[in-house]
N, CA, C and O of each residue as an XYZ file, in Angstrom:
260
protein
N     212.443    -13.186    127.265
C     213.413    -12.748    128.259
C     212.732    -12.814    129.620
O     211.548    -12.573    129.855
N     213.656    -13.172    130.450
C     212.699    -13.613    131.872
C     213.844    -12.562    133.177
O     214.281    -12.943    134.263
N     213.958    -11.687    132.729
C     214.301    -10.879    133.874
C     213.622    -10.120    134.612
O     213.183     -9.031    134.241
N     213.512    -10.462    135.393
C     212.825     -9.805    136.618
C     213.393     -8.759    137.434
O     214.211     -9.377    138.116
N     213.459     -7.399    137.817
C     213.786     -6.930    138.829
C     214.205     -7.433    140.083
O     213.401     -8.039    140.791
N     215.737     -7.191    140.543
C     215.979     -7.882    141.902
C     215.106     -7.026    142.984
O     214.646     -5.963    142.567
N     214.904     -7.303    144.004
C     214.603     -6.617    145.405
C     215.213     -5.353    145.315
O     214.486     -4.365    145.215
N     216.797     -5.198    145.340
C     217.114     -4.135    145.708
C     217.259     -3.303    144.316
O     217.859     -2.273    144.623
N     217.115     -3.298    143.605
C     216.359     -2.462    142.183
C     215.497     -1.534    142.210
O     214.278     -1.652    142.081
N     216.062     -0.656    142.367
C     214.886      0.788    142.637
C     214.345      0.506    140.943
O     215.202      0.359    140.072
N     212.934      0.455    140.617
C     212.463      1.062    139.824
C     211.725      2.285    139.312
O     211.123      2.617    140.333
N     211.411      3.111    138.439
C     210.473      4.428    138.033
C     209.837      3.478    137.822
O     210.382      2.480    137.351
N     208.605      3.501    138.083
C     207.164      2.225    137.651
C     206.271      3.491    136.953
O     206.199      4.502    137.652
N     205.587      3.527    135.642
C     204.476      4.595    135.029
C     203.803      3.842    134.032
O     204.319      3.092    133.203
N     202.410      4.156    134.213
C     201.169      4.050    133.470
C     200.858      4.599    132.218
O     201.598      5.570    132.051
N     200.330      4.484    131.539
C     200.382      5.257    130.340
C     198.963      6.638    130.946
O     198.208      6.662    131.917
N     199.214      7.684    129.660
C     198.603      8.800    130.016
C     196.968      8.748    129.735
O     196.039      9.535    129.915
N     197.120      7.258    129.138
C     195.350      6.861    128.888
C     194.791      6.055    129.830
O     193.698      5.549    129.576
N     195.356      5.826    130.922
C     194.955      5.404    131.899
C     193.702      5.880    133.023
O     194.386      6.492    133.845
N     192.875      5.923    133.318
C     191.751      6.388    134.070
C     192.326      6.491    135.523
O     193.319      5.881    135.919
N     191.657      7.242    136.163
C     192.091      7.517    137.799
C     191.447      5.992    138.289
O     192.002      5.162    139.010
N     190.935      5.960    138.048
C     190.177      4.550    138.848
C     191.213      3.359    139.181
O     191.256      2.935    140.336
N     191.794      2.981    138.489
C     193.250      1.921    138.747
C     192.458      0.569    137.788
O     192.343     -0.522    138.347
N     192.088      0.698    136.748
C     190.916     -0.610    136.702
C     192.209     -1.581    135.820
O     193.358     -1.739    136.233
N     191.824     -1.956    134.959
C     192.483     -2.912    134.088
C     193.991     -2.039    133.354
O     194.086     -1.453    132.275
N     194.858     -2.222    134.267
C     196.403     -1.221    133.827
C     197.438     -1.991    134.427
O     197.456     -2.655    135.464
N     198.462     -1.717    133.386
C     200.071     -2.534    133.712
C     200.748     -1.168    134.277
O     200.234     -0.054    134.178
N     201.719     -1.395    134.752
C     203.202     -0.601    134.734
C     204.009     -0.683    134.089
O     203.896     -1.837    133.676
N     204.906     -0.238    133.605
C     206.154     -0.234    132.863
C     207.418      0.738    133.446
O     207.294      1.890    133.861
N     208.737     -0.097    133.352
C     209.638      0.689    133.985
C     211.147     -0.446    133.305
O     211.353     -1.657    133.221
N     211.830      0.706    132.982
C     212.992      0.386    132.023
C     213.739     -0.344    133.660
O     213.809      0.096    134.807
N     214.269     -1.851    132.885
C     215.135     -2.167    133.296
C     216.682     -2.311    133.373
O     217.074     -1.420    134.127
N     217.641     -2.987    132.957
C     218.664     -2.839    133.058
C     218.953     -3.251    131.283
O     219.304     -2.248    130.660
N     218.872     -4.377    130.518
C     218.769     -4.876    129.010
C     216.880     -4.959    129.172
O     216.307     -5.521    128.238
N     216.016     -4.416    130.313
C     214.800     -5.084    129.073
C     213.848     -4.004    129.766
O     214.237     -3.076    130.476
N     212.447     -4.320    129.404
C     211.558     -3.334    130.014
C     210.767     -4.535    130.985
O     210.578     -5.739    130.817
N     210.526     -3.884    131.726
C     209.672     -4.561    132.980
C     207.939     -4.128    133.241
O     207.433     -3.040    133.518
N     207.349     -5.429    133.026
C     205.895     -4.892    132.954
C     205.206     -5.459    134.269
O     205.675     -6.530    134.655
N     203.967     -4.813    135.168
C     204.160     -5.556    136.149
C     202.173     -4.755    135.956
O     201.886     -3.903    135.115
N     201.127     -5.382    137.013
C     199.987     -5.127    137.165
C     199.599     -4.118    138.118
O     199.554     -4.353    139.325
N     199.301     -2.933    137.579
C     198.736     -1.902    138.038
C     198.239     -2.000    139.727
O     198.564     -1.222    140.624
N     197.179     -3.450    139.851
C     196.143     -3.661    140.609
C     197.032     -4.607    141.640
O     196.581     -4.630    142.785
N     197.896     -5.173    141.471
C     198.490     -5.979    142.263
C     200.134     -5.766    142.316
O     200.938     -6.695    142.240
N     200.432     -4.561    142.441
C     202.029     -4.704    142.322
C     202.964     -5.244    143.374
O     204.103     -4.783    143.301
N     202.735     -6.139    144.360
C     203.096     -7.540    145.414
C     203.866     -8.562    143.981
O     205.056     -8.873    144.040
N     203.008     -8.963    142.817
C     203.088     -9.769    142.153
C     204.544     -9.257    141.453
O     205.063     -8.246    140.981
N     204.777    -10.421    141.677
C     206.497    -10.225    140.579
C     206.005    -10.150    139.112
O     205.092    -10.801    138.605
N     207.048     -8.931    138.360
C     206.904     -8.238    137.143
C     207.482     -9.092    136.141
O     208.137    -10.082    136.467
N     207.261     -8.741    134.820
C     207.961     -9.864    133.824
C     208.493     -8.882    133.212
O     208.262     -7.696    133.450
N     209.521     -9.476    132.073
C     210.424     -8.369    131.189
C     209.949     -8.937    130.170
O     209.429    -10.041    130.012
N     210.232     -7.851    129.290
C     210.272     -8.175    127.862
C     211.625     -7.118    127.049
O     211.983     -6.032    127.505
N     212.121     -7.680    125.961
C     213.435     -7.127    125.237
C     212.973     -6.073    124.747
O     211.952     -6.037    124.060
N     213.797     -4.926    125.099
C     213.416     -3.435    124.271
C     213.039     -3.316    123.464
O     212.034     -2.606    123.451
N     213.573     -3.958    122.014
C     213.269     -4.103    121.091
C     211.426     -4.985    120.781
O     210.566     -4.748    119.933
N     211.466     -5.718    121.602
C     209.932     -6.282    120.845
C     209.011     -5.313    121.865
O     207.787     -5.441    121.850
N     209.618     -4.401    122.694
C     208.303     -3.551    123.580
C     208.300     -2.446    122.484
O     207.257     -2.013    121.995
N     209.510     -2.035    122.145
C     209.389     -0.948    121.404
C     208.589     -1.177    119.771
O     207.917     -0.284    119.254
N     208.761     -2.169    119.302
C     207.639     -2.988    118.320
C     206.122     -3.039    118.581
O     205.241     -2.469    117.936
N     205.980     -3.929    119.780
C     204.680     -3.487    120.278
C     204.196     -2.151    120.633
O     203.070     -1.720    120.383
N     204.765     -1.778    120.997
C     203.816     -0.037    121.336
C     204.068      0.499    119.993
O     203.619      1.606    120.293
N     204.365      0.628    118.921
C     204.640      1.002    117.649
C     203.410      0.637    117.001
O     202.579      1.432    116.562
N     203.343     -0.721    116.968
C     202.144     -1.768    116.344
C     200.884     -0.768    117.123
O     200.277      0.070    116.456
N     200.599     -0.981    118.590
C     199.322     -0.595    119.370
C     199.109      0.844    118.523
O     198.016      1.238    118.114
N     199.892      1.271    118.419
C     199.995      3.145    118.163
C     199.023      3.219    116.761
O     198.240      4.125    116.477
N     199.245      2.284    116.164
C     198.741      2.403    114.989
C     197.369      2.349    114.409
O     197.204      2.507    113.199
């Protein structure tokens, strides 16, 4: 899925709670409209990518484990 957040798209952008204060190697995540939007901690200028609820919610299921 290749949706991207438009410009005028307010997003909630959040880190996970295992994240270090430092900002080092971390994504964002922030529910989009059909998908979740992942974007780089360290560079958020850079346009974000989506992925389908369903395979984020798979993946963090899988990681959890």
């Amino acid at each position: 899925m290749n949706e991207t957040p438009s410009a005028a798209e307010e997003l909630s952008w959040r880190k996970s709670s295992y994240s270090g204060g430092a900002g080092g190697e971390c994504v964002e995540v922030a529910d989009c409209v059909r998908a979740i939007c992942v974007r780089d901690s360290k560079d958020t200028s850079r346009p974000a990518f989506s992925v389908a609820t369903a395979a984020w919610t798979a993946f963090v299921s899988f990681a959890a484990q």
